[in-house]
C-alpha positions in Angstrom: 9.8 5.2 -5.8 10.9 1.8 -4.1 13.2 -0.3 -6.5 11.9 -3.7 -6.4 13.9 -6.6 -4.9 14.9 -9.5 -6.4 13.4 -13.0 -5.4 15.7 -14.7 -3.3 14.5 -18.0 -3.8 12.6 -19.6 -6.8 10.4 -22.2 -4.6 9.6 -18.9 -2.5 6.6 -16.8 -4.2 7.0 -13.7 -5.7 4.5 -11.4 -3.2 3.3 -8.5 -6.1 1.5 -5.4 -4.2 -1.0 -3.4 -5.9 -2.8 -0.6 -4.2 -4.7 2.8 -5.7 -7.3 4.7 -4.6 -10.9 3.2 -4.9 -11.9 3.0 -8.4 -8.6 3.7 -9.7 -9.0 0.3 -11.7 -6.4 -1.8 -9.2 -8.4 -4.5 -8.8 -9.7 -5.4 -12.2 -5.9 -4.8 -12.7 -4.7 -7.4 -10.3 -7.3 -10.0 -11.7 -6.5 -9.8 -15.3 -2.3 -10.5 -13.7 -4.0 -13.0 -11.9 -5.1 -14.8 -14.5 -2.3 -14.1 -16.6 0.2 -14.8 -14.4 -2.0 -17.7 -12.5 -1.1 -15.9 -9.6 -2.5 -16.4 -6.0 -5.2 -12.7 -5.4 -4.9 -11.5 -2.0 -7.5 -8.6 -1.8 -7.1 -7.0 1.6 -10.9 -5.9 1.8 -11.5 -9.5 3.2 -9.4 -8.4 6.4 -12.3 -5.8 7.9 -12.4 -6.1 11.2 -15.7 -8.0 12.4 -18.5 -5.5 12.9 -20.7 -7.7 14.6 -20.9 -6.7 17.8 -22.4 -3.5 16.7 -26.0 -2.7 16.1 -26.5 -3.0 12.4 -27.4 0.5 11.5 -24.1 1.5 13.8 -22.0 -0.7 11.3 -22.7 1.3 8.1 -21.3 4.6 10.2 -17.7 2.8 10.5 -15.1 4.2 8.5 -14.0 1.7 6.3 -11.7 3.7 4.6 -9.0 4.4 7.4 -6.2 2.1 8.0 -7.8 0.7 11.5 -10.5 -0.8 10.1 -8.6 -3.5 8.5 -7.2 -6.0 10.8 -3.7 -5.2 9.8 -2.1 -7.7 12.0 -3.6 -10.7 10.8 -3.1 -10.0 6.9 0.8 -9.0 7.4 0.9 -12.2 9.4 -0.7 -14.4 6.6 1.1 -12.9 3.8 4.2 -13.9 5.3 2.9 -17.1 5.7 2.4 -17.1 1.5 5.8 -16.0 1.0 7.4 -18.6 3.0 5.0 -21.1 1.2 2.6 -21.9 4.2 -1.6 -22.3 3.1 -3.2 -20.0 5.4 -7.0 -20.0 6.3 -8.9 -16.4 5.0 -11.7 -15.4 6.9 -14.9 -14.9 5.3 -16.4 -11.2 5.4 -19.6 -10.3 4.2 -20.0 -6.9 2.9 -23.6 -6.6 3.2 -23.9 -7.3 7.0 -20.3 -5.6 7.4 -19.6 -8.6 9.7 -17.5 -12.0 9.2 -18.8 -14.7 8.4 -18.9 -17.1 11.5 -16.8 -19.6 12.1 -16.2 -19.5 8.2 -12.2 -19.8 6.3 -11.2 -20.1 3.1 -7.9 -22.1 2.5 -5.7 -20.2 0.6 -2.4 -22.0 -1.1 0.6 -19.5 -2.5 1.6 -19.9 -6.4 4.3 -18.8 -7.9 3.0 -15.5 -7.6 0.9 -13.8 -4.8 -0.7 -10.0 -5.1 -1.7 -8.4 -2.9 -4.8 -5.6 -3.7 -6.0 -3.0 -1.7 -6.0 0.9 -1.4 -3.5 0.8 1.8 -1.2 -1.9 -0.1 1.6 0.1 0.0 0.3 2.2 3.1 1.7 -0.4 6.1 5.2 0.1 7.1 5.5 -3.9 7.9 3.6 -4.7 4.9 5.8 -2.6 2.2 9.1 -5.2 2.7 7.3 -8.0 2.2 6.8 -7.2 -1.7 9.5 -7.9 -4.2 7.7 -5.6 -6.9 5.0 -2.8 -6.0 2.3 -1.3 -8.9 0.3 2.3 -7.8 -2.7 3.0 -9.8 -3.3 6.3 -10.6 -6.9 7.8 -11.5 -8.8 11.1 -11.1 -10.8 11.7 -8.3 -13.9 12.2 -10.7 -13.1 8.9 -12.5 -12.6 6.8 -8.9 -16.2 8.3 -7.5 -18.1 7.1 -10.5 -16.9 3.6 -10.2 -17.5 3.4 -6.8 -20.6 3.9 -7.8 -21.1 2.0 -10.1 -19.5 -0.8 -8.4 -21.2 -0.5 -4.6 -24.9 -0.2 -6.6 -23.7 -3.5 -8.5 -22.1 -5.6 -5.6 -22.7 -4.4 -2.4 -26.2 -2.9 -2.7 -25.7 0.6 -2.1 -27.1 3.5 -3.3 -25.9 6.1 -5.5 -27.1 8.9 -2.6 -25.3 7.0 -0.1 -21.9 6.1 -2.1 -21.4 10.4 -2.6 -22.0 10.6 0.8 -19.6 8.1 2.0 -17.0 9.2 -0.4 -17.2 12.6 0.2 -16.9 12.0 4.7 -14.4 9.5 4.0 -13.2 8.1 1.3 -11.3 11.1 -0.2 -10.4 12.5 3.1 -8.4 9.2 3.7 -7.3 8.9 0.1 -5.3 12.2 0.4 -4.1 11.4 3.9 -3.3 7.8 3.4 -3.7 6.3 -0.1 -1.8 9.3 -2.1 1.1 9.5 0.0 1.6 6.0 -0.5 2.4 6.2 -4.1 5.8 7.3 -3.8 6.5 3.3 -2.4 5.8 1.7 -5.5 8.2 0.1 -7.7 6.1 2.2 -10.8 3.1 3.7 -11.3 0.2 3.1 -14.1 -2.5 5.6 -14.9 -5.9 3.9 -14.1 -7.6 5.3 -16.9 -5.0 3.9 -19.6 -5.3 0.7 -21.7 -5.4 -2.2 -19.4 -3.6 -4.3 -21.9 -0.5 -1.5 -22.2 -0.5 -1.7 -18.2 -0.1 -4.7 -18.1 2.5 -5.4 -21.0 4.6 -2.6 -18.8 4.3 -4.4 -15.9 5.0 -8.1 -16.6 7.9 -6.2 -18.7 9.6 -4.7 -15.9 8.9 -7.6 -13.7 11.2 -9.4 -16.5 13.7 -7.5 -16.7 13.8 -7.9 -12.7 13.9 -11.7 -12.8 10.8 -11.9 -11.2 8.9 -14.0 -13.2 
């Protein structure tokens, strides 16, 4: 595992990255440090690249799961912009359409604090450097595929059928190729299925005894 670096500079952000398979628990993770830390959330699923120009039944047949469908360029580029204490403008995706929202951006100002949350978090080799401390969530492959569901059903409108399907043609084939591997970046690893307060008590802990925050 990656030791995490020091901040070099206290007006300059700390950058946090969080990644974990899909429904490991990494996100409700990085919103409860959000709020505790009143930290700037960065979730990289509002970098998909903009489906539009496909028909609309063509756009559910992407695979969202695989490193290329995020534009990678663009969030490396804006979390550096965060780091060095630049307001960036988000774009606006909408899940249902798979598609950005036209013409539509979402100011973004660093805090103290910025994470960064997504299942290829630690998967980019430009993004990795960028973070001065690095949390994998770890969860069973049974556990992850019943909160997709439960979560795609809820938000996104899916259904159950649908979300076995898609997990089964993508998102555990790129989990093991590019999500797993990735584990061995972080600075430490949680167990998504563990108390979310004892998480986070050993997170903000070590991030202490690092002079991060």
């Amino acid at each position: 595992m990656n030791e995490p670096q020091s901040n070099p500079s206290p007006q300059r952000p700390v950058i946090l990255g969080i990644a974990g398979c899909s429904g490991s628990g990494k996100t409700t993770l990085a919103r409860e440090l959000a709020t505790q830390l009143e930290a700037t959330l960065f979730p990289l699923d509002l970098y998909y690249r903009d489906l539009s120009h496909f028909p609309a039944d063509e756009r559910t047949r992407q695979n969202f799961d695989h490193p290329d469908s995020l534009e990678s360029e663009l969030f490396i580029a804006h979390i550096r912009q965060l780091a060095a204490g630049i307001t960036i403008q988000r774009p606006v995706y909408d899940f249902a359409a798979h598609s950005r929202v036209a013409g539509a951006f979402e100011p973004v100002a660093p805090a103290k604090v910025v994470i960064v949350e997504g299942i290829l978090a630690l998967h980019y080799d430009e993004l990795v450097p960028l973070y001065n401390f690095s949390v994998y969530v770890d969860a069973p492959n049974k556990v992850c595929l019943n909160r997709r569901i439960y979560r795609d059903m809820l938000e996104r409108g899916r259904t159950e059928q649908s979300v076995r399907e898609q997990f089964a043609a993508t998102a555990k084939p790129m989990a093991d190729l590019y999500v797993l591997p990735s584990q061995m970046r972080a600075s430490m690893i949680v167990s998504g299925t563990e108390s979310l307060d004892w998480s986070i008590e050993r997170i903000l802990s070590m991030m202490r005894a690092n002079g991060l925050i």
